[in-house]
N, C-alpha and C positions, 0 to 999 in steps of 0.2 A: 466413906462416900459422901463427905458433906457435901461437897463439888454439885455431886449429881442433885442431892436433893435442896440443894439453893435454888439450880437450876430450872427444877421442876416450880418451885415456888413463883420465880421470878418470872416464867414464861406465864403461869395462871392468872398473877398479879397484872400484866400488861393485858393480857387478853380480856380482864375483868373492867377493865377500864373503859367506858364509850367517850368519843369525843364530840358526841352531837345527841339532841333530843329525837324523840319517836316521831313520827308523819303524828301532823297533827287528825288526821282520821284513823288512827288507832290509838290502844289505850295504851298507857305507859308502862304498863305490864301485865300481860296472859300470856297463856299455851296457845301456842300457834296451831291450828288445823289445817294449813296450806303452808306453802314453801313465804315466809312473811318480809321477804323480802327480794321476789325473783318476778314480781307484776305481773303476775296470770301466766307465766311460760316457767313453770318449774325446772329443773337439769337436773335429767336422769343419769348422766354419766359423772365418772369423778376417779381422780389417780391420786394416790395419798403415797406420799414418802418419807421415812422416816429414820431414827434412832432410837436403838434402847436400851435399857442394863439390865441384865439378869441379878433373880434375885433368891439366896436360900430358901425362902420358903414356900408355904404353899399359897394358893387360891387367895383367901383370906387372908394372910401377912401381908402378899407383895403388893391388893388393893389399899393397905394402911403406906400411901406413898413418904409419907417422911416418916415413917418408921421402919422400914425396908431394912432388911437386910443385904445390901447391896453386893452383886460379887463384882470380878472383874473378868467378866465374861460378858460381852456385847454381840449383836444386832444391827444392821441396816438393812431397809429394804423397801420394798414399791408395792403397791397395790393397785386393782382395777376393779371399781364397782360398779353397778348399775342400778334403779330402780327399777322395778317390774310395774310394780302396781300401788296404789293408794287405797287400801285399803279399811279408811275411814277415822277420824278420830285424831288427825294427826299421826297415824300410822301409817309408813310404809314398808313394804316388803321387797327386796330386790337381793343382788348377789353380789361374792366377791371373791376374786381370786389373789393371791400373791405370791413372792418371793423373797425371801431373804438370805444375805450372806451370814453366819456366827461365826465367831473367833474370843478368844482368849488369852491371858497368860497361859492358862494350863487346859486350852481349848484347842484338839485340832479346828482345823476351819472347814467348816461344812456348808451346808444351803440347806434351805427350807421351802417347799412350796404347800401351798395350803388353799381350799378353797371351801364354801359354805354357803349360807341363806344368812340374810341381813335383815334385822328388825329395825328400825331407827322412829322418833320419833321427831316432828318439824321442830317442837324444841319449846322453852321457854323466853318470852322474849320480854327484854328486860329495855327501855329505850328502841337503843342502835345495837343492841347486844342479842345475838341469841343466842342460848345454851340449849344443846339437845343431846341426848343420850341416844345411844343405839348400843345393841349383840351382833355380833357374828356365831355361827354355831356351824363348825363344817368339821373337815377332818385335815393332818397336817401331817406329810412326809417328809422326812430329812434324808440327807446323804450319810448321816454318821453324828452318834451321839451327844452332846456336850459331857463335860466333866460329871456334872451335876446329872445327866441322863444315864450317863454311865453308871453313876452311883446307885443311883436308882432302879436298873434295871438289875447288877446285882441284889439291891436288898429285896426283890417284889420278883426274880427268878423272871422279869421279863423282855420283854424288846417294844423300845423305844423307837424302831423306823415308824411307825404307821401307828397316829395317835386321833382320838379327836383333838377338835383348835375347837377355844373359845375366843372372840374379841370383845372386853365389855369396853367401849367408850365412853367420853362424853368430848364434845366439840365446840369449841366458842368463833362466831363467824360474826362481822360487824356487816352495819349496811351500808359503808361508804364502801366497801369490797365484799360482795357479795358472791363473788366466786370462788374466796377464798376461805380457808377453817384452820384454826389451830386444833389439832386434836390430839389428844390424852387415853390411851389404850390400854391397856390390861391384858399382854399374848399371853395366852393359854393353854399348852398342852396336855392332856389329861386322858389317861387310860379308862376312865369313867367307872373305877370300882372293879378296873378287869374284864373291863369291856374290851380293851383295843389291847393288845399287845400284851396281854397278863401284868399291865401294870395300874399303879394307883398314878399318883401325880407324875409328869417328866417333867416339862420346865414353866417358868413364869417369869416374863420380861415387863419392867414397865418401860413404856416408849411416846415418845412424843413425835409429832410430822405436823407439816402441812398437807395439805387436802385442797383440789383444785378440781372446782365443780363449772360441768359445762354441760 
């Protein structure tokens, strides 16, 4: 899967780049505590769409992105988020629902819908650059396994329809387009220790989308 992880590289690499300096009444670099680039009218709404590969391992592996073990089992799909509230620091709290289609070589093709509480943070802002991290933390149902859930649900004796979802991100947004974010995701399926479905881990995709905030 060098393919994929050039690809990852190559879209980080682009997004890492500003083509202009900071407003000169901000400094050229801090942590934002307001949206640092939306002039006093933040946008609490936002639809993110995306692509991703499934990866064998767990949590921990498939965030080590060029070191992934990449399968050939994929992901596309859409989201809808919303902010709730600003709950100080540069934090916000809001929501997110989605959908996605999976398929395979040795995948039937299933859907996923999933929905949660979103943490995000306004981010770090670098120039024209901002990077901000955010979590999602909800729960995620599918129509029917992947390979790899399969597998899983044999070896942990459990079922993989009804899991928790983690989202970790991080998102790079410029200010000559400020409605727009490259962003970098981490899907995360996970029976929580036995929490959901009597299972440990089900799947973990890394995925990349645009994000289009309004």
């Amino acid at each position: 899967m060098r393919g994929v992880q050039a690809a990852f590289a190559a879209m980080i690499l682009i997004a890492s780049v500003t083509p202009g300096l900071a407003e000169n009444s901000s400094p050229f670099i801090y942590f934002a505590t307001e949206d640092p680039f939306a002039g006093g009218q933040p946008m609490k709404n936002d639809i993110y769409v995306f692509g991703g590969v499934f990866t064998t391992g767990s949590f921990g592996d498939t965030i080590k992105v060029f070191g992934a073990d990449y399968t050939d089992s994929y992901m596309v799909g859409a989201a809808y988020g919303r902010d709730f509230t600003d709950i100080g620091a540069g934090f916000v709290l809001g929501g997110v629902t989605g959908a996605a289609i999976r398929f395979g070589d040795d995948d039937d093709t299933s859907g996923e819908l999933w929905a949660g509480v979103r943490l995000r943070h306004q981010g770090l802002v670098i120039g024209d650059l901002a990077i901000a991290p955010a979590l999602t933390a909800g729960f995620s149902a599918v129509t029917g396994p992947t390979e790899i859930e399969r597998d899983r649900e044999i070896r942990y004796d459990g079922d993989a329809s009804l899991l928790g979802f983690i989202g970790a991100e991080l998102s790079f947004r410029v200010r000559q387009a400020p409605n727009v974010e490259l962003v970098y995701q981490l899907h995360h399926r996970s029976g929580a220790d036995g929490t959901f479905g009597d299972m440990n881990e089900g799947s973990n995709a890394n995925v990349l989308g645009i994000r289009y905030r309004f």
